[in-house]
NUFI-877157 format. One record per residue (C-alpha): residue number from 1; x, y, z. Coordinates in Angstrom, 2 decimals. Layout:
REM residues N
[NUM, [X, Y, Z]]
...
//
This chain:
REM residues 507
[1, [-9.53, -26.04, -44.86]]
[2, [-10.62, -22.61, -46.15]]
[3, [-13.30, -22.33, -48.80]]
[4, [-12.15, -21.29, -51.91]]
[5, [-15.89, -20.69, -53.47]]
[6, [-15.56, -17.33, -54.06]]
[7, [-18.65, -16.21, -53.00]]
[8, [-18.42, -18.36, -49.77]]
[9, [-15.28, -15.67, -49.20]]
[10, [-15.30, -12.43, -48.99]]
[11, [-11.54, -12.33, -47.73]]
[12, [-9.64, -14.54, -49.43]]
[13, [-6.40, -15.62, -47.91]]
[14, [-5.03, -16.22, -51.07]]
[15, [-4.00, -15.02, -54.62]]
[16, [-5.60, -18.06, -56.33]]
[17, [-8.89, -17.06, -54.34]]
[18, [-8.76, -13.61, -55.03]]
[19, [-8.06, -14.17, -58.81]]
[20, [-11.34, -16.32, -58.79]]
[21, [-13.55, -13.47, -56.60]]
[22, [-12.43, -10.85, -59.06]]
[23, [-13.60, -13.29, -62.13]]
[24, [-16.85, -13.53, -60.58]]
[25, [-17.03, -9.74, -60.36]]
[26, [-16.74, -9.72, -63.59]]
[27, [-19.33, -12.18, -65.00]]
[28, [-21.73, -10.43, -62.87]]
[29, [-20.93, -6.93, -63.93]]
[30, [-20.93, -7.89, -67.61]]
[31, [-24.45, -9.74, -66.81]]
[32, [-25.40, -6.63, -65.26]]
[33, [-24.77, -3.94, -68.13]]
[34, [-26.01, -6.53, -70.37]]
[35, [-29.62, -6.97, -68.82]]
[36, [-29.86, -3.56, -66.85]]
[37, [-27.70, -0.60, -68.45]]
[38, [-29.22, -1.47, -72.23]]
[39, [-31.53, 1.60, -71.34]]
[40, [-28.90, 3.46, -69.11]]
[41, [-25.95, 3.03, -70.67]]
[42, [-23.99, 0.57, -68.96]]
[43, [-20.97, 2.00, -70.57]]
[44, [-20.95, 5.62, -69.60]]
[45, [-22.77, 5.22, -66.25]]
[46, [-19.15, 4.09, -64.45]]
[47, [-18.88, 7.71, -65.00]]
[48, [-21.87, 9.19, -63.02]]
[49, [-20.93, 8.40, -59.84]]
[50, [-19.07, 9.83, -56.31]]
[51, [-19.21, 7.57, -53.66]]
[52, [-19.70, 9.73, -50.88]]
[53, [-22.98, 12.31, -51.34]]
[54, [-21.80, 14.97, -49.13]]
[55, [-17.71, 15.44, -47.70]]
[56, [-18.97, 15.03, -44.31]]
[57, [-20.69, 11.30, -44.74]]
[58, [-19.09, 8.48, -43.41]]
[59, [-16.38, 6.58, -46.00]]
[60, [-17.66, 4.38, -48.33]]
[61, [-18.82, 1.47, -47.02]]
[62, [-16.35, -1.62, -48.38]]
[63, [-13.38, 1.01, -47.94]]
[64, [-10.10, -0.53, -45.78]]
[65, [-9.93, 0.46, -42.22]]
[66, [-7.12, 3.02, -43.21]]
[67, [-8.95, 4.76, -45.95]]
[68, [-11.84, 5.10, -43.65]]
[69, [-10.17, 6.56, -41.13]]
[70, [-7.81, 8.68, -43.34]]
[71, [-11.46, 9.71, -45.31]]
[72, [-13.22, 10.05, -42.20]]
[73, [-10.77, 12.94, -41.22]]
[74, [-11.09, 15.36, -44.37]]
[75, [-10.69, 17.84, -45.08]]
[76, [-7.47, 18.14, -43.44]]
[77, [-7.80, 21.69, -42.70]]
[78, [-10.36, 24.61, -43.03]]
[79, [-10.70, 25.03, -46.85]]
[80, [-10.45, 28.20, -49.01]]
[81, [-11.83, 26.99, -52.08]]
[82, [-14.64, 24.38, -52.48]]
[83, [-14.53, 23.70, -56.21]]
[84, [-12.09, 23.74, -58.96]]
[85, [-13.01, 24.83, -62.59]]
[86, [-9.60, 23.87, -64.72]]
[87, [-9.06, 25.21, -68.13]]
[88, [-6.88, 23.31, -70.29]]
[89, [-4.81, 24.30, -73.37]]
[90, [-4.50, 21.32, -74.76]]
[91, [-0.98, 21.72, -77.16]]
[92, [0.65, 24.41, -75.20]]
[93, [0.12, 27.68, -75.57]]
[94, [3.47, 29.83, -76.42]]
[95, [4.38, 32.05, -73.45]]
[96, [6.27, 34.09, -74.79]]
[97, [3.91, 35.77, -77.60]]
[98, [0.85, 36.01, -74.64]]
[99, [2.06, 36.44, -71.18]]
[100, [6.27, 36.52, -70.93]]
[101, [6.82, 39.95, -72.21]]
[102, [10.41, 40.07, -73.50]]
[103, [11.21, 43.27, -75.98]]
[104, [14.98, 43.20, -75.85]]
[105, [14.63, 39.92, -77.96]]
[106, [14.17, 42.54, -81.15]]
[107, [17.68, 43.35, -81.05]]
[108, [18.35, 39.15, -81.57]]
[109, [15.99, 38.52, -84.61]]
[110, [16.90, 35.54, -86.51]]
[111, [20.65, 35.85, -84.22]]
[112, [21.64, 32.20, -83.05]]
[113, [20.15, 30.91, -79.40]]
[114, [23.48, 31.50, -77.12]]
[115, [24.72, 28.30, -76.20]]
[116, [25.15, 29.46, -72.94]]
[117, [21.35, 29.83, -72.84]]
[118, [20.13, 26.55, -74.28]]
[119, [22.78, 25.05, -72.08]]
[120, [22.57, 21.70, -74.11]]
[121, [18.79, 21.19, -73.24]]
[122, [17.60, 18.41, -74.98]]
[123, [15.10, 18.53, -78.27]]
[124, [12.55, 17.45, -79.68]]
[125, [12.64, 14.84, -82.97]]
[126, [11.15, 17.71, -85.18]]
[127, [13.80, 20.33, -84.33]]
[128, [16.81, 18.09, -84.03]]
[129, [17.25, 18.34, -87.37]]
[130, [17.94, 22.09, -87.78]]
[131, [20.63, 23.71, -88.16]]
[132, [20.12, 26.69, -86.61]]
[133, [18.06, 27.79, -83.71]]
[134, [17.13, 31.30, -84.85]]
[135, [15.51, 33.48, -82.21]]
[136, [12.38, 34.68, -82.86]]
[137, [10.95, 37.76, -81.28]]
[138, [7.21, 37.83, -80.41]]
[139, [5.32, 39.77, -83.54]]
[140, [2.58, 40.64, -81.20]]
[141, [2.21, 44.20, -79.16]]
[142, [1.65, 43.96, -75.26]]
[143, [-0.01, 46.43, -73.03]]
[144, [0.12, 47.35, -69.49]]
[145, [-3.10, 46.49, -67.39]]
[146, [-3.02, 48.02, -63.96]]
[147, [-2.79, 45.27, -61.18]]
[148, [-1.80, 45.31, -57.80]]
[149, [1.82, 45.03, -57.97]]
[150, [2.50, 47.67, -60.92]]
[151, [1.18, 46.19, -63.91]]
[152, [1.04, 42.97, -66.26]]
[153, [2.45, 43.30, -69.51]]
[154, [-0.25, 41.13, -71.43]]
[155, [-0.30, 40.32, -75.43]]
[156, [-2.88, 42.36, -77.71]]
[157, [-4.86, 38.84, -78.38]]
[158, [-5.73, 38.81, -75.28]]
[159, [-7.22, 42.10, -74.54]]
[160, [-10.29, 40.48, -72.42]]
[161, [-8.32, 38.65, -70.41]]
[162, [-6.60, 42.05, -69.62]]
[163, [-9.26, 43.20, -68.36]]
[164, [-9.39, 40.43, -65.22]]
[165, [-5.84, 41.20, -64.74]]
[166, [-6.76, 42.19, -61.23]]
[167, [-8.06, 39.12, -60.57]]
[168, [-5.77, 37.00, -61.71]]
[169, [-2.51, 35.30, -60.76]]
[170, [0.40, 35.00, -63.66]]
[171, [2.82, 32.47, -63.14]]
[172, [5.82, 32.79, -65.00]]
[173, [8.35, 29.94, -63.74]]
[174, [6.17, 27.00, -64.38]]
[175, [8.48, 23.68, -65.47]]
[176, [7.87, 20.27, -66.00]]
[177, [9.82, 17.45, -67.73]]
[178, [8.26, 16.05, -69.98]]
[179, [8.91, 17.49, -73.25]]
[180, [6.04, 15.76, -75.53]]
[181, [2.20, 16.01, -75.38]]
[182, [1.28, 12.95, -74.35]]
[183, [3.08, 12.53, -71.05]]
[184, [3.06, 16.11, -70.72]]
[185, [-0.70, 16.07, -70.62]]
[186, [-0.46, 12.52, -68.28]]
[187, [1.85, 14.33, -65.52]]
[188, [-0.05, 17.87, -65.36]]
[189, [-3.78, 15.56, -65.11]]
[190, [-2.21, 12.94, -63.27]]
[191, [0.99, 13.61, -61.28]]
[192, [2.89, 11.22, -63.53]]
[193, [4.13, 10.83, -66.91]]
[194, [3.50, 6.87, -66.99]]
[195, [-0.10, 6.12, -67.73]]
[196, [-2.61, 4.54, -65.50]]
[197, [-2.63, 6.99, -62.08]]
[198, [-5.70, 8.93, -61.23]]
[199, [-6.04, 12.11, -62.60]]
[200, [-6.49, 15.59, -60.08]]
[201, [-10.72, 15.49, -60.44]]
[202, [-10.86, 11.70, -59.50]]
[203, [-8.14, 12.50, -56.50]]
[204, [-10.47, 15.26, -55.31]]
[205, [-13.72, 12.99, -55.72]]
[206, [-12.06, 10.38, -53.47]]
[207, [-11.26, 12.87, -51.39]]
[208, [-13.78, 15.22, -50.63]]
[209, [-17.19, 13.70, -52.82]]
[210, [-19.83, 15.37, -53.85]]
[211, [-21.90, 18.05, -52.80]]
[212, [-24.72, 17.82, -55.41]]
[213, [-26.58, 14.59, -55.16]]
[214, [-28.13, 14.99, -58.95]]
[215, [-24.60, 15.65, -60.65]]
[216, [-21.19, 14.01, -61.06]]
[217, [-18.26, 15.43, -58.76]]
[218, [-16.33, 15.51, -61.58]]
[219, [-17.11, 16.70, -65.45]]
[220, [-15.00, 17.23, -68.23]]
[221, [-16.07, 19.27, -71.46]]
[222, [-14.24, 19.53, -74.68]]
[223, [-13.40, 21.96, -77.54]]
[224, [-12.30, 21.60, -80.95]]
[225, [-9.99, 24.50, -81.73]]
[226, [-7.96, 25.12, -85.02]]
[227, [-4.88, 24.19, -86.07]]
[228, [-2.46, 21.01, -85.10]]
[229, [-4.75, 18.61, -82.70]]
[230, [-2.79, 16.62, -80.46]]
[231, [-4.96, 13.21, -79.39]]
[232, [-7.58, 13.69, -76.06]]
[233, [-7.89, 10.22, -74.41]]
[234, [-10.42, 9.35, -71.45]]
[235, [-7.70, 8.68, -68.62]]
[236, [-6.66, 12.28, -68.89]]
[237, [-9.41, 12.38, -66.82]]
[238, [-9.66, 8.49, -65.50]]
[239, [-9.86, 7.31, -62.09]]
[240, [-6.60, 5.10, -62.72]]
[241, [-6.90, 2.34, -59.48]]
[242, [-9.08, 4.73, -57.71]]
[243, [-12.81, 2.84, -57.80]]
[244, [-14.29, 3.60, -60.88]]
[245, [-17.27, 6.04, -59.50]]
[246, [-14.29, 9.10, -59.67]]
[247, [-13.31, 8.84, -62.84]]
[248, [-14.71, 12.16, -64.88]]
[249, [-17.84, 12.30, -66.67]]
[250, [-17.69, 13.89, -70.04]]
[251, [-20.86, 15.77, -71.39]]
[252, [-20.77, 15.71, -75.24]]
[253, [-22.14, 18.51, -77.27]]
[254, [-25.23, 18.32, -78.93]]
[255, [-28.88, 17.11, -78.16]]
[256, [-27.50, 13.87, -75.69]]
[257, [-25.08, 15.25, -73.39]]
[258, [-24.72, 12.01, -71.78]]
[259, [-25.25, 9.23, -74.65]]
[260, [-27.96, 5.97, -73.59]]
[261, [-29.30, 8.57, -70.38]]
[262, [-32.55, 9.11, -72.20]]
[263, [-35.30, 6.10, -71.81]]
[264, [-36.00, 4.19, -75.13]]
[265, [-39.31, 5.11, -76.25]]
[266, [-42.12, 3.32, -74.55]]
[267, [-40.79, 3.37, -71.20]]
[268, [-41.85, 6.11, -68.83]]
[269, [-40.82, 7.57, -65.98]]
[270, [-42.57, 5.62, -63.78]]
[271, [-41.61, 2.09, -65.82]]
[272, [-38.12, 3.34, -65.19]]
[273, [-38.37, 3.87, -61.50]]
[274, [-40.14, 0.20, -61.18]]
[275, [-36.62, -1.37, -62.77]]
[276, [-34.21, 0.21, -60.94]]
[277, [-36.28, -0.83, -57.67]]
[278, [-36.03, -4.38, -58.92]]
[279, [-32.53, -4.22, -59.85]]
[280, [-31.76, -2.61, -56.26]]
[281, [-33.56, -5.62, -54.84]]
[282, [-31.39, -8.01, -56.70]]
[283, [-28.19, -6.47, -56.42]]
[284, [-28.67, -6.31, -52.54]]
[285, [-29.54, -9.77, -52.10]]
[286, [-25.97, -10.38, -54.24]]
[287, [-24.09, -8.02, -51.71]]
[288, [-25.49, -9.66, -48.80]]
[289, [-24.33, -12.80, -50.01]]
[290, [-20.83, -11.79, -52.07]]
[291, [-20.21, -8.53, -49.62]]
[292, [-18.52, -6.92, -52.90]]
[293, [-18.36, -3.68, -52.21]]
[294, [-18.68, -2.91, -55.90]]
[295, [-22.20, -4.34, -55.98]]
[296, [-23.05, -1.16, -53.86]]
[297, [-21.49, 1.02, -56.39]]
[298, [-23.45, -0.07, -59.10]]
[299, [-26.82, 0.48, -57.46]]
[300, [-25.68, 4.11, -56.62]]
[301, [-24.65, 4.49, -60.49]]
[302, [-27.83, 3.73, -61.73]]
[303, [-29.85, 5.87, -59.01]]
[304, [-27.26, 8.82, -60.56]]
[305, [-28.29, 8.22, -63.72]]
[306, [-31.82, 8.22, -62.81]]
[307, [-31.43, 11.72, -60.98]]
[308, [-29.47, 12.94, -64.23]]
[309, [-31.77, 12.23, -66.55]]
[310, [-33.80, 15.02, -64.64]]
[311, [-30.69, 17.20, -63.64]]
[312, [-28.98, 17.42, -66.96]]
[313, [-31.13, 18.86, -69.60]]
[314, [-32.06, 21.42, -67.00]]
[315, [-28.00, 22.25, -66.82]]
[316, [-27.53, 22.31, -70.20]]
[317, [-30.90, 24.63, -71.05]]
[318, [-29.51, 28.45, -71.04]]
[319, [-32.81, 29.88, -71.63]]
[320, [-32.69, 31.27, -67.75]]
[321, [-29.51, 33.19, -68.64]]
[322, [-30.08, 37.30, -68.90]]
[323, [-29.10, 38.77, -72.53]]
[324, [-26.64, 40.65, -70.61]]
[325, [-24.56, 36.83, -68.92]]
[326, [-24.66, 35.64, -72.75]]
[327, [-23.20, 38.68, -74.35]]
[328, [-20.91, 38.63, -71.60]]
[329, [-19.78, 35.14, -73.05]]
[330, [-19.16, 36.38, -76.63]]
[331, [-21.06, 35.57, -79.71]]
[332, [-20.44, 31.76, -79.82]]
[333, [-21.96, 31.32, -76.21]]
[334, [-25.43, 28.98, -78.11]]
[335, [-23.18, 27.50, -80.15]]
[336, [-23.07, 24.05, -78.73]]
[337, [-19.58, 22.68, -77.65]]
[338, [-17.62, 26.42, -78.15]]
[339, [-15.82, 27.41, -75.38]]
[340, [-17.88, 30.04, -74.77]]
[341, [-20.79, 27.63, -74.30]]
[342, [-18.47, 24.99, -72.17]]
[343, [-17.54, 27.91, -69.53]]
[344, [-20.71, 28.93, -69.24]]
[345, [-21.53, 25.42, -68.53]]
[346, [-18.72, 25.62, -66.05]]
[347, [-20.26, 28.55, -64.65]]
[348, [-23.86, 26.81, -64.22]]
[349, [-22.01, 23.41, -62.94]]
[350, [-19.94, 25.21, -60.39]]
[351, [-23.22, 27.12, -59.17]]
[352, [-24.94, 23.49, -58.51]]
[353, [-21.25, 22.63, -56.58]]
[354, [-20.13, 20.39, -59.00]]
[355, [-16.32, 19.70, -57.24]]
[356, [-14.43, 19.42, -60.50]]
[357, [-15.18, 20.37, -64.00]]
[358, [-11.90, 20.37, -66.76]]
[359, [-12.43, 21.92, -69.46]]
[360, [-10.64, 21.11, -72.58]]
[361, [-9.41, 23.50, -75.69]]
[362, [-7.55, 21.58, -78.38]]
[363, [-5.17, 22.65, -81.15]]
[364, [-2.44, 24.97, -79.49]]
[365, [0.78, 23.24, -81.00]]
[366, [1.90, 25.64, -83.39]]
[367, [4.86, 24.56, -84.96]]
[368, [4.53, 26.66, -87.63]]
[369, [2.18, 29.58, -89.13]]
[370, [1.67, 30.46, -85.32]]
[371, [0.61, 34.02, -86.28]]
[372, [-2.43, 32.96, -87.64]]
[373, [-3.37, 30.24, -85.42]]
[374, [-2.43, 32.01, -82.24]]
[375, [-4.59, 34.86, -83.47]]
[376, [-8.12, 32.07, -84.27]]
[377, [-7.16, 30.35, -80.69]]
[378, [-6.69, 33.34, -78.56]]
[379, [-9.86, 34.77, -80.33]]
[380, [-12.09, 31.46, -79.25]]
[381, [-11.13, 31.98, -75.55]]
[382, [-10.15, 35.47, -74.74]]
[383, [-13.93, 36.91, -74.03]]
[384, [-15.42, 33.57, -72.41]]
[385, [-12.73, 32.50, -70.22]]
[386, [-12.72, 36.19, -69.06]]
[387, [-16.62, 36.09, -69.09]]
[388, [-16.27, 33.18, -66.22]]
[389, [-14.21, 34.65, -63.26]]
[390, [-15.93, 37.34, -63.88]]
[391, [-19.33, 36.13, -63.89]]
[392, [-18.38, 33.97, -60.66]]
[393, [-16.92, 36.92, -59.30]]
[394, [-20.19, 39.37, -59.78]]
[395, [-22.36, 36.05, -58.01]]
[396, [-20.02, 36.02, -55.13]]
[397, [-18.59, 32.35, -56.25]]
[398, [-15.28, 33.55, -56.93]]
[399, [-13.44, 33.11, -53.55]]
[400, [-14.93, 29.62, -53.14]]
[401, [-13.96, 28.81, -56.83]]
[402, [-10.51, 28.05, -57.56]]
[403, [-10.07, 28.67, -61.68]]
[404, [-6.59, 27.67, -63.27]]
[405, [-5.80, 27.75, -66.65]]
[406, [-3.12, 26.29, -68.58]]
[407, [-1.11, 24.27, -71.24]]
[408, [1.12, 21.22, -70.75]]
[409, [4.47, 22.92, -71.14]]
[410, [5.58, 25.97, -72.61]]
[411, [7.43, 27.03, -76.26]]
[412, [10.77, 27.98, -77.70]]
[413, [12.28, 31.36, -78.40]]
[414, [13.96, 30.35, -81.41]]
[415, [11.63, 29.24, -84.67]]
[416, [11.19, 26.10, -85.71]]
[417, [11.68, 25.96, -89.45]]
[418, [11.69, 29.25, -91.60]]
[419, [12.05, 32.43, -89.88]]
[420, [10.49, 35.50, -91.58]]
[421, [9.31, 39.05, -89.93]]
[422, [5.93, 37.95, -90.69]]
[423, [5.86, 33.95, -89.59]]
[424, [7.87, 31.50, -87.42]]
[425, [6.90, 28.70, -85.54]]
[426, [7.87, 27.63, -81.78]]
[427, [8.73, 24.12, -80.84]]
[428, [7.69, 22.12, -77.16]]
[429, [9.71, 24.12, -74.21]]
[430, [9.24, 22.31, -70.88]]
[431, [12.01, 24.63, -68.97]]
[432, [9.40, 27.66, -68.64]]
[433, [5.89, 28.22, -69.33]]
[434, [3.18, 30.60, -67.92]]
[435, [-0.40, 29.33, -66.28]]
[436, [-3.04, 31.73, -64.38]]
[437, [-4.80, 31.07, -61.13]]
[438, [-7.63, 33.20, -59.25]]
[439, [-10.32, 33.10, -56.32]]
[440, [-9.97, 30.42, -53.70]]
[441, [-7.39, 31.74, -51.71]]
[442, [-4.96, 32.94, -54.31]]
[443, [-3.83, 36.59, -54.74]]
[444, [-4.85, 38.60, -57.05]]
[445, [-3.13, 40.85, -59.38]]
[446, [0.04, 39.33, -59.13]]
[447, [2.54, 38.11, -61.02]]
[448, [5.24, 35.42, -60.03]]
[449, [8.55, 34.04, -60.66]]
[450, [10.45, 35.52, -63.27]]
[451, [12.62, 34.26, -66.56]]
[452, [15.84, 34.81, -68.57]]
[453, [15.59, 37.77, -71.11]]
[454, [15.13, 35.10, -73.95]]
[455, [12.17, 33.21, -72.08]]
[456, [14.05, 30.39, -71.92]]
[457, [15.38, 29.64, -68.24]]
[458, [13.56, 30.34, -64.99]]
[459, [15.69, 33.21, -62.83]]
[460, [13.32, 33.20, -59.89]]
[461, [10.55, 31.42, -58.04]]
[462, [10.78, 27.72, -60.00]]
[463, [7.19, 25.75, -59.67]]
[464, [6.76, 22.60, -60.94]]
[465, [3.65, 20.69, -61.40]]
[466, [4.03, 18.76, -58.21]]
[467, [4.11, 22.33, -56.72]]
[468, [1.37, 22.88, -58.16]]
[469, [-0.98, 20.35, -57.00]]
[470, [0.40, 20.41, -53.63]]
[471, [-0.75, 24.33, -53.49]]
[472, [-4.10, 23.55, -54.99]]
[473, [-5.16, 20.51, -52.93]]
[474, [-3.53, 22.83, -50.03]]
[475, [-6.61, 25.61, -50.70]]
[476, [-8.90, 22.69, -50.82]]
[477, [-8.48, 21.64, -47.30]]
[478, [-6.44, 18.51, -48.27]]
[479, [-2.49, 18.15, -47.44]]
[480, [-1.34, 16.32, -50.29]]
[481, [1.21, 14.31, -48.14]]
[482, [-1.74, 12.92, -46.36]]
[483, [-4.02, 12.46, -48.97]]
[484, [-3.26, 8.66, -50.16]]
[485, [-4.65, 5.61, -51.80]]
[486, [-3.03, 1.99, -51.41]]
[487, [-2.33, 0.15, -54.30]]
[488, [0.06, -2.66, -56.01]]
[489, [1.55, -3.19, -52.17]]
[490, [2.58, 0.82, -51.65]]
[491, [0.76, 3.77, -50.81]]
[492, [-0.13, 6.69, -53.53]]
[493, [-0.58, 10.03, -53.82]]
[494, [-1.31, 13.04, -56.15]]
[495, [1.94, 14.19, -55.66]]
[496, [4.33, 11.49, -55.19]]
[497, [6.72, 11.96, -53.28]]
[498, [7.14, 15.69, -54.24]]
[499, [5.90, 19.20, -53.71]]
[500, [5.87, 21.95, -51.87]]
[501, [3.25, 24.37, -51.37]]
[502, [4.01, 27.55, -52.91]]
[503, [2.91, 30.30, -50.61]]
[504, [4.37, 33.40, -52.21]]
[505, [0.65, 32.83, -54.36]]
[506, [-1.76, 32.42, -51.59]]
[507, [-3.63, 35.62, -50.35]]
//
């Protein structure tokens, strides 16, 4: 008869004996935080962690013999980009008054959308109402900035980004389904409009680990724009049923970038060093007897945490910049928690080879008085965003870095609510949208796929966001049909069971 102590075994041949190993994990995990993380932070430290210091170490040591072997063998291919920097505009940015140039749409002012353009598309609750879908022509100029395949018509609030239009690749036929923020933000982090999957950093973490020892693989940092905020919740940027080590770590603004990392008062360096040697000894006698592979995890957390606490205030100190990399930034750059400051911080992470850092910018969902909060958004981005590929590009980091920026989904031609020459708003549009790429393998000075003459309907090139991933785990050195996890009895993956890489981008 098999033991059904759970610490007798480590491979239980049963539910009932894997329910009572994974209660055990618990008790000692919540013992754990309790007696250990009080000066650590036992909370945020499942957030410090990637399991594998360097891409070309062995898999983690607990992992099945499948994901070894499928981990032993990445990357699948020779990469073109190393690291990811992600911009995104959290409430979807409205394509048509930035980057979908569409004059002829003058000659329709306040004219009825054609039926035979809507083409029954479904609505959202806060336009179904209406009675009219008047069209409503961008209020905004657009100039011409020279690129490499005749020019990129590119709106006046966004004269800075202009100026990289050379290095920068506009996407025009972007499309997703989802057609609210919520599981619009889930699919375009995750792969998946349903809650609970890993999002794109933790895939990459799993995938290809670390390269800095003293720093996450994956870090998120936030903005607070203007305007309509839609809600930012952590598993935007979870691990889902990836381990826990890959979810992202999020450094807050302010004095504490990481909250509980600093020692209480009283307890030096040294004092700290003695504890976490203790709790190593402890923890290994408990994997030597359990062999719970999570024991080992939590050991590696805290020695991250230990290394931050060294590593982190010397990110987050810009006194090293020049005057010339700050003013480069724009004039919010010190100002803690702009976006200026959080892509120079993307800048400074991706120069350590931090694999993943998201950034964040809230409060594009202008649904009405767009003018004016189009104008205060565009105006918090346009220099720094700018200021980053071309700051990577002047330190040679820009073909290794792979920068994306973009919103959920796109907006509507017509107005939602009143209409005048002056103001209009746009409701959620998931048919069309526009997102920019550059460095890491993607061509420059490009633009791609094209839409209707109302902005409405993709005419040429479609990519959806399966596309998408599929192309940027491609430049990574990762084939995104290969790249899986097991999980609830079937086998996972970024993409699904979609995508297709989209090589009309790639240089």
């Amino acid at each position: 008869m098999r033991p059904i102590n759970p610490l007798l075994s480590s491979t239980p041949a049963d539910p009932l004996e894997e329910h009572l190993l994974n209660l055990t994990r618990r008790k000692f995990f919540g013992s754990a935080a309790g007696s250990i993380g009080a000066g650590l932070g036992g909370a945020a430290l499942a957030q410090l962690l990637s399991s594998r210091a360097l891409a070309a170490l062995p898999a983690p040591q607990g992992a099945t013999p499948d994901a070894a072997r499928l981990l032993a063998n990445l990357p699948h291919h020779a990469p073109k980009a190393k690291r990811v920097i992600y911009m995104h505009m959290e409430g979807a940015p409205s394509q048509i008054d930035l980057f979908d140039y569409k004059p002829q749409l003058a000659a329709h002012y306040d004219k009825e959308l054609p039926a035979s353009v809507r083409m029954g598309q479904r609505i959202t609750t806060m336009t179904s109402g209406q009675t009219r879908f008047p069209v409503a022509p961008s209020i905004f100029r657009f100039d011409r900035y020279d690129t490499r395949d005749g020019g990129a018509m590119i709106s006046e609030l966004l004269p800075y980004t202009g100026g990289i239009a050379n290095e920068i690749c506009v996407v025009k036929s972007m499309h997703t389904q989802a057609i609210n923020h919520d599981p619009g933000i889930t699919f375009f982090q995750t792969g998946s409009e349903q809650p609970g999957r890993p999002s794109f950093g933790s895939w990459m973490s799993y995938g290809l680990g670390s390269i800095n020892r003293n720093l996450p693989a994956f870090v998120v940092l936030i903005t607070q724009g203007t305007g309509n905020m839609q809600a930012l919740t952590a598993r935007f940027w979870g691990s889902g049923f990836l381990p826990s080590e890959h979810q992202g770590c999020k450094l807050r603004a302010g004095k504490d970038a990481v909250l509980y990392l600093r020692d209480p008062e009283g307890v030096s360096r040294e004092d700290r060093r003695r504890m976490l040697d203790l709790a190593a000894k402890i923890n290994h006698e408990e994997h030597a007897r359990s062999l719970d592979p999570e024991v080992l995890s939590r050991i590696a957390q805290f020695e991250m945490a230990y290394r931050m606490q060294m590593s982190v205030p010397e990110l987050t100190d810009f006194s090293d910049e020049s005057p010339e990399t700050l003013q480069m930034y724009g004039p919010d750059v010190m100002t803690p928690g702009s976006f200026a400051a959080n892509c120079l911080l993307a800048r400074r992470l991706a120069e350590r080879d931090v694999r993943f850092v998201q950034l964040f910018m809230r409060g594009w969902d202008q649904h009405n008085n767009l003018p004016t909060e189009l104008r205060a958004q565009c105006k918090s981005v346009d220099q720094a965003q700018a200021a980053l590929v071309k700051d990577l590009k002047r330190r040679g980091m820009l073909d290794e870095t792979l920068v994306l920026w973009s919103g959920e989904f796109g907006r509507t031609a017509y107005s939602q609510g009143t209409l005048t020459t002056t103001n209009y708003g746009r409701d959620h549009h998931p048919r069309c949208f526009t997102l920019w790429l550059a460095g890491g393998g993607i061509k420059p000075g490009i633009s791609y796929g094209a839409t209707d003459d109302f902005s409405y309907n993709i005419v040429e090139n479609p990519v959806e966001v399966h596309d998408l991933h599929a192309t940027m785990l491609h430049l990574l050195g990762l084939d995104h049909r290969q790249l899986t996890y097991r999980a609830q009895g079937r086998d996972y993956r970024l993409t699904d069971v979609k995508g297709e890489i989209v090589n009309g981008i790639l240089s």
